[in-house]
Residue frames as qw, qx, qy, qz and C-alpha x, y, z in Angstrom:
[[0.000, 0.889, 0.457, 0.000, 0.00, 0.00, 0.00],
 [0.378, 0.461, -0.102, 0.796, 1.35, 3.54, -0.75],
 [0.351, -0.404, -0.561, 0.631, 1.59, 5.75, 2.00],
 [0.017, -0.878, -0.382, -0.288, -0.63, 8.82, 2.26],
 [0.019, 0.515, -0.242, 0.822, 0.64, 12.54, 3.46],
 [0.384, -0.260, -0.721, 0.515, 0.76, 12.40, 7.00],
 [0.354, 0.045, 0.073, -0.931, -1.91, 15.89, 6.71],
 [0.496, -0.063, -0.654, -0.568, -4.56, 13.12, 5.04],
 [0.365, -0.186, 0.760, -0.505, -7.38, 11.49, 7.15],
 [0.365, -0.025, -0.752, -0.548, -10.14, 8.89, 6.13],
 [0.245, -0.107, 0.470, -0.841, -13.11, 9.13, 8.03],
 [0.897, 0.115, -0.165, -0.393, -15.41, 6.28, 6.87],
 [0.214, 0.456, -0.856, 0.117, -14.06, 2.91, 7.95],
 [0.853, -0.251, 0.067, -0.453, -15.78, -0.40, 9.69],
 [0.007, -0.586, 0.786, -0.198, -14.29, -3.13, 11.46],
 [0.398, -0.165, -0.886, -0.171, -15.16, -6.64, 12.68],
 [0.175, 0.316, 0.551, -0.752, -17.26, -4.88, 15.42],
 [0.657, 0.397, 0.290, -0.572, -19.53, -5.29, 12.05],
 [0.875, 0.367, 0.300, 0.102, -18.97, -6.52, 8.95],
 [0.097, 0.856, -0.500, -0.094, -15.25, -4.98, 8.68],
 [0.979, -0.042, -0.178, 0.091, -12.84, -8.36, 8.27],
 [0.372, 0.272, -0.556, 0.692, -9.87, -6.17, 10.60],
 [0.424, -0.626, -0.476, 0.450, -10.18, -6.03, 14.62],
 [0.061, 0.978, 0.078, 0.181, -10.02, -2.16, 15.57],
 [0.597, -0.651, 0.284, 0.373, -6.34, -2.87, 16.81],
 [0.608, 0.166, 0.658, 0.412, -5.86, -3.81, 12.89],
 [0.081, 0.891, 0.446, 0.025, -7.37, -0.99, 12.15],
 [0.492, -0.829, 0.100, 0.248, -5.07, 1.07, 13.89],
 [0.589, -0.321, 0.575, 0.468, -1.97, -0.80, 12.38],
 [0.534, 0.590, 0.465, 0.387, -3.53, -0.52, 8.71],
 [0.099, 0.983, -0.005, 0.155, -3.72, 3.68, 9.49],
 [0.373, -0.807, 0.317, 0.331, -0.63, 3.83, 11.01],
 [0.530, 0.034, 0.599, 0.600, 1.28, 1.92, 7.61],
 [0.455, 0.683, 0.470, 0.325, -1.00, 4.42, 5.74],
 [0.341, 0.158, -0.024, 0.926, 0.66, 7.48, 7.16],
 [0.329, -0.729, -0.365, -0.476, -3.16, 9.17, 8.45],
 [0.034, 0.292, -0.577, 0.762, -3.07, 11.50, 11.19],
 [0.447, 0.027, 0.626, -0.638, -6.75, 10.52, 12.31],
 [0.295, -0.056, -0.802, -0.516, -9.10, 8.43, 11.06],
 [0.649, -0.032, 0.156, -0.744, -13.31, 7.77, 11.90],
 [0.113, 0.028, 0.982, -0.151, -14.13, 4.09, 13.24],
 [0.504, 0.205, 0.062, -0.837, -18.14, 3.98, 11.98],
 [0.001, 0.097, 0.995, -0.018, -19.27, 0.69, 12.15],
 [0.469, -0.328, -0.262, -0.777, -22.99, -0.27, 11.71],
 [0.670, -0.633, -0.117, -0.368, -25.24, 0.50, 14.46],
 [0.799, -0.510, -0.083, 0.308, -22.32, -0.29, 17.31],
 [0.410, 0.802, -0.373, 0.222, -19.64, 1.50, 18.33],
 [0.980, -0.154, -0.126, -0.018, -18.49, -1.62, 19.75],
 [0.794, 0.239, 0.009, 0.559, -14.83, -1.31, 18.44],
 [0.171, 0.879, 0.058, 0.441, -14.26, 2.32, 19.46],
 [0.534, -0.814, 0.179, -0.141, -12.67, 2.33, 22.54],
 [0.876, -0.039, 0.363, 0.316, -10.35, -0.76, 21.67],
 [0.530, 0.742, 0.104, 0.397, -9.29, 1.53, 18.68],
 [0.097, -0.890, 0.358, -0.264, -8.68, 4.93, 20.46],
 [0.763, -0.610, 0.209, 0.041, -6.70, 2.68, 23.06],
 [0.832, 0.081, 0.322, 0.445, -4.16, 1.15, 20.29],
 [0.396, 0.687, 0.149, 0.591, -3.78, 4.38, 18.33],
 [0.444, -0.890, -0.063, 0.078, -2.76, 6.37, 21.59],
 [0.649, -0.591, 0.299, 0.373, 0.81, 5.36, 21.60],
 [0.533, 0.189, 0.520, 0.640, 1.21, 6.23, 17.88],
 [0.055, -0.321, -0.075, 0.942, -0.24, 9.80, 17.93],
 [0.045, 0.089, 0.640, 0.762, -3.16, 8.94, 15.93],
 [0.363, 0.124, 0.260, -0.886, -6.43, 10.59, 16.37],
 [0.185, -0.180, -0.918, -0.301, -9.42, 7.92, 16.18],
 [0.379, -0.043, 0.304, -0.873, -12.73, 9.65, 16.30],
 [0.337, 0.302, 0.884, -0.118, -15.98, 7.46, 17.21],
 [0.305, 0.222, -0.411, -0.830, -18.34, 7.08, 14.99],
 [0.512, 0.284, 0.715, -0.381, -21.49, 4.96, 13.92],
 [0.239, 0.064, -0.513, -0.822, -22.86, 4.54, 10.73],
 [0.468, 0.365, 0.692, -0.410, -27.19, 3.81, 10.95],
 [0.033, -0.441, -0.678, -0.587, -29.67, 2.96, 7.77],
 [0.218, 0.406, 0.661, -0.592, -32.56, 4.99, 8.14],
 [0.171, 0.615, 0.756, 0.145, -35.52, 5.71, 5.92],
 [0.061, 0.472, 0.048, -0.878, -35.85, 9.64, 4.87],
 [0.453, 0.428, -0.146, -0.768, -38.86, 9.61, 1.96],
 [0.917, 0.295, 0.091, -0.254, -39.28, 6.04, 1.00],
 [0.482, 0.679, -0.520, 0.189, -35.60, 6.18, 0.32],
 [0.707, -0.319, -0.097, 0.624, -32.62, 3.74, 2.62],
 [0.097, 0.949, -0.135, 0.266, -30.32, 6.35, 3.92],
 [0.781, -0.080, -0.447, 0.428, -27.32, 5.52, 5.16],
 [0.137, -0.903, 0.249, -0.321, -25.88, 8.54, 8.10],
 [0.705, 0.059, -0.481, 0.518, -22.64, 8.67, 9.72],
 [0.501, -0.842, -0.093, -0.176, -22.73, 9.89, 13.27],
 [0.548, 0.435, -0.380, 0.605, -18.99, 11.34, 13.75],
 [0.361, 0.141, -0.683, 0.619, -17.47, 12.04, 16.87],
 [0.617, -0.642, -0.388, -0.238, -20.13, 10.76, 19.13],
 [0.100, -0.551, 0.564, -0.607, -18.95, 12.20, 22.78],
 [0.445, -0.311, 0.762, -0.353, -20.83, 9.57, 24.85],
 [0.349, 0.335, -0.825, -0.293, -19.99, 6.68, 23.41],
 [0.108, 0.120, -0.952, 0.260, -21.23, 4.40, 25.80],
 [0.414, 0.349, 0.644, -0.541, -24.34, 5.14, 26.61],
 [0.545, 0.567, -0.259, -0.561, -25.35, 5.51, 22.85],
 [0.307, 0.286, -0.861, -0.287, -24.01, 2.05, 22.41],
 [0.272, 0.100, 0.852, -0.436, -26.70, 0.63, 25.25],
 [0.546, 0.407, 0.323, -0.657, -29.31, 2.23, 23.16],
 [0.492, 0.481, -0.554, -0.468, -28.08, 0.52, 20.11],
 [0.168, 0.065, -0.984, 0.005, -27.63, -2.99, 21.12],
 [0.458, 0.417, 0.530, -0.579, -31.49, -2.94, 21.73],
 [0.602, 0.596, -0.006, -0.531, -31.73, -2.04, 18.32],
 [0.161, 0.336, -0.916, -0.150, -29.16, -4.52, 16.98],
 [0.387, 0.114, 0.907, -0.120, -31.31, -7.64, 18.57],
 [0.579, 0.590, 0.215, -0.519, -33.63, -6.62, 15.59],
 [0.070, 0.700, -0.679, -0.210, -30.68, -7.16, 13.29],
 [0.067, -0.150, 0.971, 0.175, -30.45, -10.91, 14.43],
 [0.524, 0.430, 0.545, -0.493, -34.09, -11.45, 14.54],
 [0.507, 0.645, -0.356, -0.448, -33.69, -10.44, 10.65],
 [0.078, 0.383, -0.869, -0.302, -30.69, -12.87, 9.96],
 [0.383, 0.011, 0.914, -0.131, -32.07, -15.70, 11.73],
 [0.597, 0.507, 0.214, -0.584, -35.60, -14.87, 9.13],
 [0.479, 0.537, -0.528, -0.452, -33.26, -15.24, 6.45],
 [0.132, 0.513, -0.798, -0.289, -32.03, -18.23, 6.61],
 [0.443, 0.141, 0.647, -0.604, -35.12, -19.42, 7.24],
 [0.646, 0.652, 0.006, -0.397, -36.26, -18.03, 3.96],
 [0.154, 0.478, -0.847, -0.172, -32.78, -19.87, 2.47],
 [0.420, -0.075, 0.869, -0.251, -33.62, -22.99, 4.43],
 [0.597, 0.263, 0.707, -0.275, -36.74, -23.36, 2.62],
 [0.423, 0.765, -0.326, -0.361, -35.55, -22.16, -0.65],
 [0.980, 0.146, -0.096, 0.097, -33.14, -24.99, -0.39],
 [0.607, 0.525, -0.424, 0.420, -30.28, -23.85, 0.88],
 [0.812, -0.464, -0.339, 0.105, -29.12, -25.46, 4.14],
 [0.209, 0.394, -0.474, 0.759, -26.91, -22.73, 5.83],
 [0.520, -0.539, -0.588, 0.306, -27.23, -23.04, 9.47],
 [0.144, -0.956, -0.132, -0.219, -27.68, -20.21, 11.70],
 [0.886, -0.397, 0.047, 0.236, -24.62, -21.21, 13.35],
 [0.709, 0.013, 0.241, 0.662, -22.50, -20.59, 10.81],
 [0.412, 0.488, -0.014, 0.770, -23.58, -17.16, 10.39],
 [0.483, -0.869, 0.019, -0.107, -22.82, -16.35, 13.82],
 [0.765, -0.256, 0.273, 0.525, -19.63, -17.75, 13.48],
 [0.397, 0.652, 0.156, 0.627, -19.22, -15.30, 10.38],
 [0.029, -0.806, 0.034, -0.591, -20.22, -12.35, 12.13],
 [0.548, 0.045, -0.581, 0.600, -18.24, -13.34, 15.24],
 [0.203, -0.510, -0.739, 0.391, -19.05, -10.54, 17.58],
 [0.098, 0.005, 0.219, 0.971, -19.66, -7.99, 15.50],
 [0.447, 0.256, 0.515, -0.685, -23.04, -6.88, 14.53],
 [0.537, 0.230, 0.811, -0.010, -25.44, -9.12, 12.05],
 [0.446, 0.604, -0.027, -0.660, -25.96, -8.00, 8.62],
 [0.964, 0.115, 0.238, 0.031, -26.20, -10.11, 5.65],
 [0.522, 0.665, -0.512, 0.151, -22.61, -10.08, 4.55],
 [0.195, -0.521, 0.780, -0.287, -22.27, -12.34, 7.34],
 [0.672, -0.001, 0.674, -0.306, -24.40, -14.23, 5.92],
 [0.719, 0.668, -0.133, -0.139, -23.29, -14.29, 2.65],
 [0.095, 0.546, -0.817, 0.162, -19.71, -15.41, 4.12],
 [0.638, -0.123, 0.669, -0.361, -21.79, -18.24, 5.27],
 [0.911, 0.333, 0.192, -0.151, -23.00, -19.24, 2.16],
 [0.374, 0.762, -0.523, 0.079, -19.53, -18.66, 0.58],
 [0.134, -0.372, 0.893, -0.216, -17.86, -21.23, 3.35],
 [0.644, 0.207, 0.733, -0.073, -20.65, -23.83, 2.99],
 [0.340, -0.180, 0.796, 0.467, -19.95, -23.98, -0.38],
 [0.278, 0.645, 0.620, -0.350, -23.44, -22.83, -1.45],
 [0.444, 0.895, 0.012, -0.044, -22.25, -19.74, -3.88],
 [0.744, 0.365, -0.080, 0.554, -18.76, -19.16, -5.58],
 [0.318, 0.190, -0.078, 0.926, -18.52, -15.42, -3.83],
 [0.052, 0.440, 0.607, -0.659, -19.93, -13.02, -1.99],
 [0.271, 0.227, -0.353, -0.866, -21.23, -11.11, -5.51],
 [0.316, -0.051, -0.916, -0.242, -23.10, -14.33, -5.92],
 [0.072, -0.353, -0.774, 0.521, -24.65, -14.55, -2.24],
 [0.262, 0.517, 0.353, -0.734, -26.55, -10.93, -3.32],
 [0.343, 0.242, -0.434, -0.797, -27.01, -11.40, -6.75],
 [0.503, -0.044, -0.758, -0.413, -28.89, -14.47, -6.16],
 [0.486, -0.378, -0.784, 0.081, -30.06, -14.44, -3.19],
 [0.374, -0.607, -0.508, 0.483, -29.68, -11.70, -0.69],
 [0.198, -0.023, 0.090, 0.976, -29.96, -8.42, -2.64],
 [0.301, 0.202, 0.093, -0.928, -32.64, -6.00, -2.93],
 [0.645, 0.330, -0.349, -0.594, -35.52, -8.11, -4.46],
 [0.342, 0.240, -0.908, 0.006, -33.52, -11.37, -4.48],
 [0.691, -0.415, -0.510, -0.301, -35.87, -14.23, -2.92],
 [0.654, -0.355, -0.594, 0.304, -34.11, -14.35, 0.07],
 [0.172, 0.269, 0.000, 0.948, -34.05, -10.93, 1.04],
 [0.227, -0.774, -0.582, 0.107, -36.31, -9.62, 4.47],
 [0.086, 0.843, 0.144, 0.511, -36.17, -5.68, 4.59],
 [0.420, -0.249, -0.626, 0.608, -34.12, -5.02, 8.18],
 [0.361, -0.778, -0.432, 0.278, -35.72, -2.45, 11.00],
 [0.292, 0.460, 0.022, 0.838, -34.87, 1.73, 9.70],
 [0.100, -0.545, -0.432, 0.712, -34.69, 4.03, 12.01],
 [0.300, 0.885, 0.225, 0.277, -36.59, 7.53, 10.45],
 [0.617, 0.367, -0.203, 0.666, -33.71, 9.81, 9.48],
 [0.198, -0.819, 0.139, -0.520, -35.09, 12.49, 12.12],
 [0.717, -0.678, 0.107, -0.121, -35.15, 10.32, 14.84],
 [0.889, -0.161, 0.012, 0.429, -31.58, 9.01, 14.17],
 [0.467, 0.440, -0.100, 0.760, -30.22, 12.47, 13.49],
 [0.543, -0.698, 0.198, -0.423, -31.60, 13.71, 17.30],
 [0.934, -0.295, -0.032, 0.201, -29.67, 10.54, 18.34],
 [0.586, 0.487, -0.091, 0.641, -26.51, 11.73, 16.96],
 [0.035, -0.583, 0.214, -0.783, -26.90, 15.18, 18.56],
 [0.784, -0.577, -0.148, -0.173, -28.04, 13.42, 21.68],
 [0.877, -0.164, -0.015, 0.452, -24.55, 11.94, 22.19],
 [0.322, -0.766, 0.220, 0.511, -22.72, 14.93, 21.03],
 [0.593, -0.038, 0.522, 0.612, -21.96, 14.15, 17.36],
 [0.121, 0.389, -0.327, -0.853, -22.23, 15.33, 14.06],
 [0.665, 0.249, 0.650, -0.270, -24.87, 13.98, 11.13],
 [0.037, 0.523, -0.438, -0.730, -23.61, 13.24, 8.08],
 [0.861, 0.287, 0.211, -0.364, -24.97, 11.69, 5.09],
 [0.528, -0.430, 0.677, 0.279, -23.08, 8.72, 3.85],
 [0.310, 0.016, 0.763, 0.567, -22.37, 8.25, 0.27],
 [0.292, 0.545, 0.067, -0.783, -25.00, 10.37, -1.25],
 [0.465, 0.328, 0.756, 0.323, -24.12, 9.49, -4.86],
 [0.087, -0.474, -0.683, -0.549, -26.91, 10.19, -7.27],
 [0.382, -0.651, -0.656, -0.009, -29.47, 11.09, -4.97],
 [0.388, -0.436, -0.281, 0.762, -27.52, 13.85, -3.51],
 [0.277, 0.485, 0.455, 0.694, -29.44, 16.43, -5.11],
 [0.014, -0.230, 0.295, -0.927, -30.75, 19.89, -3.83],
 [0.610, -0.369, -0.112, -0.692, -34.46, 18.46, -3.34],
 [0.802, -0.260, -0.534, 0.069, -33.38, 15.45, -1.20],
 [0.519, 0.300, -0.325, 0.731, -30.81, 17.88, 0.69],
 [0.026, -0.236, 0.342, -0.909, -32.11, 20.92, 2.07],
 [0.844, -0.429, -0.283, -0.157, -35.47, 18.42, 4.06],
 [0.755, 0.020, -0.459, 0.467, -32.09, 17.52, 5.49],
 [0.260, 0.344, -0.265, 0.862, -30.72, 20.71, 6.37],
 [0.402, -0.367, -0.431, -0.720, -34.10, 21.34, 7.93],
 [0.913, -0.291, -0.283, -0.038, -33.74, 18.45, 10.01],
 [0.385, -0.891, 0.238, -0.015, -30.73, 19.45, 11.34],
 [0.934, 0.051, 0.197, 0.294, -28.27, 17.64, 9.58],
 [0.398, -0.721, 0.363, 0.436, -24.01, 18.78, 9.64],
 [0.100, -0.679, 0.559, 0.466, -22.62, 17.40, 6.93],
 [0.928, 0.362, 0.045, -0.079, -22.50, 15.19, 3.70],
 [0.834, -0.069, 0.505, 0.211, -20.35, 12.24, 2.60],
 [0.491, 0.786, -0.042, -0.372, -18.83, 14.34, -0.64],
 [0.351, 0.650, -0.654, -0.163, -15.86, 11.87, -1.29],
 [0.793, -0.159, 0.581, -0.097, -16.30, 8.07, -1.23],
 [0.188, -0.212, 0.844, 0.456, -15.10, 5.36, -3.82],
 [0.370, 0.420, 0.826, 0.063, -18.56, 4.93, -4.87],
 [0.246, 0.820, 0.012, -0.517, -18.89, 8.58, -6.08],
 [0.589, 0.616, 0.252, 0.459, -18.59, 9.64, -9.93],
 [0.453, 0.029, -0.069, 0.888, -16.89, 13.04, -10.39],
 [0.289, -0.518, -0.391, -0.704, -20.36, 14.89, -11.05],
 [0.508, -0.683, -0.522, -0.054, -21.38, 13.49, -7.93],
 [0.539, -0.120, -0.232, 0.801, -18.24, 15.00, -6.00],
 [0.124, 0.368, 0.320, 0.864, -18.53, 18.07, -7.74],
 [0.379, -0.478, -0.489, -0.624, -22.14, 18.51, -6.97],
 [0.632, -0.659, -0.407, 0.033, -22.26, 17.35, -3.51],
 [0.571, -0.409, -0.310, 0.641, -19.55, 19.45, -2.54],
 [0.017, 0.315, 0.317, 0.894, -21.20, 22.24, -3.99],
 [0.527, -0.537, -0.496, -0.433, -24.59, 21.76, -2.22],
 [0.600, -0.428, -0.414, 0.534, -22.20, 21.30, 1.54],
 [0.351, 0.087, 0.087, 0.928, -20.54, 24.62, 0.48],
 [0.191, -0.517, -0.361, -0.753, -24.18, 26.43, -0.56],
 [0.625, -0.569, -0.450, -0.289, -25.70, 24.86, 2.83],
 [0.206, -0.702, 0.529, -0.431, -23.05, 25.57, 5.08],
 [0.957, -0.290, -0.003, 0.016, -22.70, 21.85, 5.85],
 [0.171, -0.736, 0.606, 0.250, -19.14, 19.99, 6.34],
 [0.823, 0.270, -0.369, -0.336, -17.95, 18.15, 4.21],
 [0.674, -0.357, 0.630, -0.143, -16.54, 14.49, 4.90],
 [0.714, 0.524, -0.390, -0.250, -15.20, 11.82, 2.95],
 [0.484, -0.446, 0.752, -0.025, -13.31, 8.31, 3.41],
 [0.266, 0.355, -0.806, -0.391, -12.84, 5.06, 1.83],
 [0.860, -0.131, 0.059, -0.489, -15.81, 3.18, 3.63],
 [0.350, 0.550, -0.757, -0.040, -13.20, 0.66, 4.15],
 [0.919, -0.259, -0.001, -0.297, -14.03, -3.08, 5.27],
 [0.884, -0.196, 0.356, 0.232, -10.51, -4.95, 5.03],
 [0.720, 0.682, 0.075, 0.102, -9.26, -3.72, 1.57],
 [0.661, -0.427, 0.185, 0.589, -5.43, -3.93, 1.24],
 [0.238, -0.091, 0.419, 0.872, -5.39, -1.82, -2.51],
 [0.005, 0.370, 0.602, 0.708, -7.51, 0.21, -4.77],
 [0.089, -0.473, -0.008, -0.877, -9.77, 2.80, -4.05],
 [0.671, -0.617, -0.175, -0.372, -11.27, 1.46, -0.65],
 [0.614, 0.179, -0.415, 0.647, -7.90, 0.75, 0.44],
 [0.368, -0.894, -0.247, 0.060, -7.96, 2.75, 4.04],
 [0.299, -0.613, 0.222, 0.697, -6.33, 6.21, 3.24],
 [0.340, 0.026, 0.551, 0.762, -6.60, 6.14, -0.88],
 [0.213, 0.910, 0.318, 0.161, -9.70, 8.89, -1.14],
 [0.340, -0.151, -0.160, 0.914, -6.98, 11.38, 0.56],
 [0.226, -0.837, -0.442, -0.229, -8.94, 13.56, 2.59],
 [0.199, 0.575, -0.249, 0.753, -7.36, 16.80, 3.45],
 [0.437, -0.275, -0.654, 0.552, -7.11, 16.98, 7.19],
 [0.196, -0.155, -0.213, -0.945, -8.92, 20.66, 6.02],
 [0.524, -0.247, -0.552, -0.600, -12.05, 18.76, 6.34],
 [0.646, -0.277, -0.649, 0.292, -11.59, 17.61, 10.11],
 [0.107, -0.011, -0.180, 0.978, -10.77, 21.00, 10.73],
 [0.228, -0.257, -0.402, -0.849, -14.03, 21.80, 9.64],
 [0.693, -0.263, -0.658, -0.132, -15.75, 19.39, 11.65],
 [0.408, 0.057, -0.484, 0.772, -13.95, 20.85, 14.57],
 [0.006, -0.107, -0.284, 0.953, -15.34, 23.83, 14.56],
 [0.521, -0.286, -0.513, -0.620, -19.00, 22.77, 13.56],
 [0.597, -0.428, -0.601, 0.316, -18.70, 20.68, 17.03],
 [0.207, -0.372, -0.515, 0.744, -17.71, 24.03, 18.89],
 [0.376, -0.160, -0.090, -0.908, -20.54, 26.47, 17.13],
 [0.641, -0.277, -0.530, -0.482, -22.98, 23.24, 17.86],
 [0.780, -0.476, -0.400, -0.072, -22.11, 22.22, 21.18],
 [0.029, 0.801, -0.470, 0.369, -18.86, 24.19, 22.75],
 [0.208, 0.376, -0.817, 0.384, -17.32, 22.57, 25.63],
 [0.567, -0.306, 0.286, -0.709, -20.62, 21.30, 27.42],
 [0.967, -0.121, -0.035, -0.221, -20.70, 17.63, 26.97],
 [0.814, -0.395, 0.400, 0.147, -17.93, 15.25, 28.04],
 [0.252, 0.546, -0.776, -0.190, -14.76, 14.24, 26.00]]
């Protein structure tokens, strides 16, 4: 892996505390070979791994803000939001792991729906996937992938577990208000993750409305237009922007963790959106 300017941060990132395939100590070690001065831990729905992170990245000077990433449901639309440096971590994770036991309630559905589709994965084995992370089906597409069931995980959703696909049960969205008061409950920020398409001025400024900080305006899944456009619309709305490599494990190419290079500019920002939105009143 090449090494990134030691100004560069990457603020999208997920670990086996969900469906990441590095611990958050691994984590740590990946940013610290990329050269990042900080980097955003934003697993989904848990910020399981966050503490275990900050702890490993202490003695190497690297800054490892918590984070969260939730689906929620804003017009009929998934949203994904990233909730950046959540201040009380803990108690925001109590109120998630409530909402996680929906999560398995889902899996176990699926493989139900597999089961009787004909395909004998066991529930077993994806819990053994998703070790102790939280349950989503890419742990249960590593299931079918080790019982020999599909060639790959591209397989698992294209024939079974994607939008539509037969096995496929809708999981539990939060609505985007109520998970962007959660955010600001803890102390964070609300950003909107990967945008894309969709980032457009009539899906936005509902947002802004709602009270939402900042949008996702560099990710590997972005065209240039979209860039462009969404960091135009952060700029028009006063949001910050944010950006990362939404990394899960990837040792090269553009989800590699560190290869959007995000300007450490953009953390700045974030900085000082936390003190106009909440100064010094809630905990570190």
């Amino acid at each position: 892996m090449s090494e990134t300017p030691a100004a560069c941060v990457d603020l999208h990132a997920h670990s086996t505390a969900s469906d990441g395939a590095a611990s958050p100590e691994e984590f740590v070690a990946t940013a610290q070979r990329a050269g990042l001065a900080a980097v955003a831990l934003t697993d989904h729905d848990t910020l399981a791994g966050v503490r275990t992170a900050q702890r490993a990245a202490e003695p190497h000077g690297i800054r490892v803000i918590a984070g969260v990433e939730l689906s929620t449901v804003d017009q009929g639309h998934e949203v994904h939001l990233l909730g950046l440096h959540i201040r009380d971590v803990e108690t925001m994770e109590d109120e998630l792991a409530a909402f996680r036991g929906s999560r398995r309630t889902r899996a176990i559905a699926i493989v139900e729906r597999l089961n009787a589709l004909g395909v004998p994965v066991t529930v077993e084995a994806v819990l053994e996937a998703a070790a102790d992370g939280a349950i989503g089906r890419p742990h249960i597409a590593r299931a079918l992938v080790t019982g020999g069931f599909v060639k790959d995980n591209r397989e698992a959703f294209d024939k079974w577990l994607g939008n539509g696909r037969p096995a496929n049960i809708d999981k539990e969205k939060l609505a985007i208000a109520d998970a962007i008061d959660m955010i600001h409950r803890y102390g964070g920020l609300a950003v909107w993750a990967h945008p894309g398409p969709d980032g457009r001025r009539d899906r936005v400024e509902p947002l802004v409305a709602l009270g939402i900080d900042g949008l996702e305006v560099r990710h590997p899944g972005h065209h240039s237009d979209d860039t462009q456009r969404l960091g135009a619309l952060a700029a028009h709305f006063k949001l910050v922007p944010s950006g990362g490599s939404d990394w899960h494990g990837a040792a090269t190419g553009s989800r590699a963790l560190g290869a959007m290079q995000i300007n450490a500019d953009w953390l700045a920002m974030q900085d000082a959106r936390l003190a106009e939105r909440y100064g010094t009143g809630l905990p570190a």
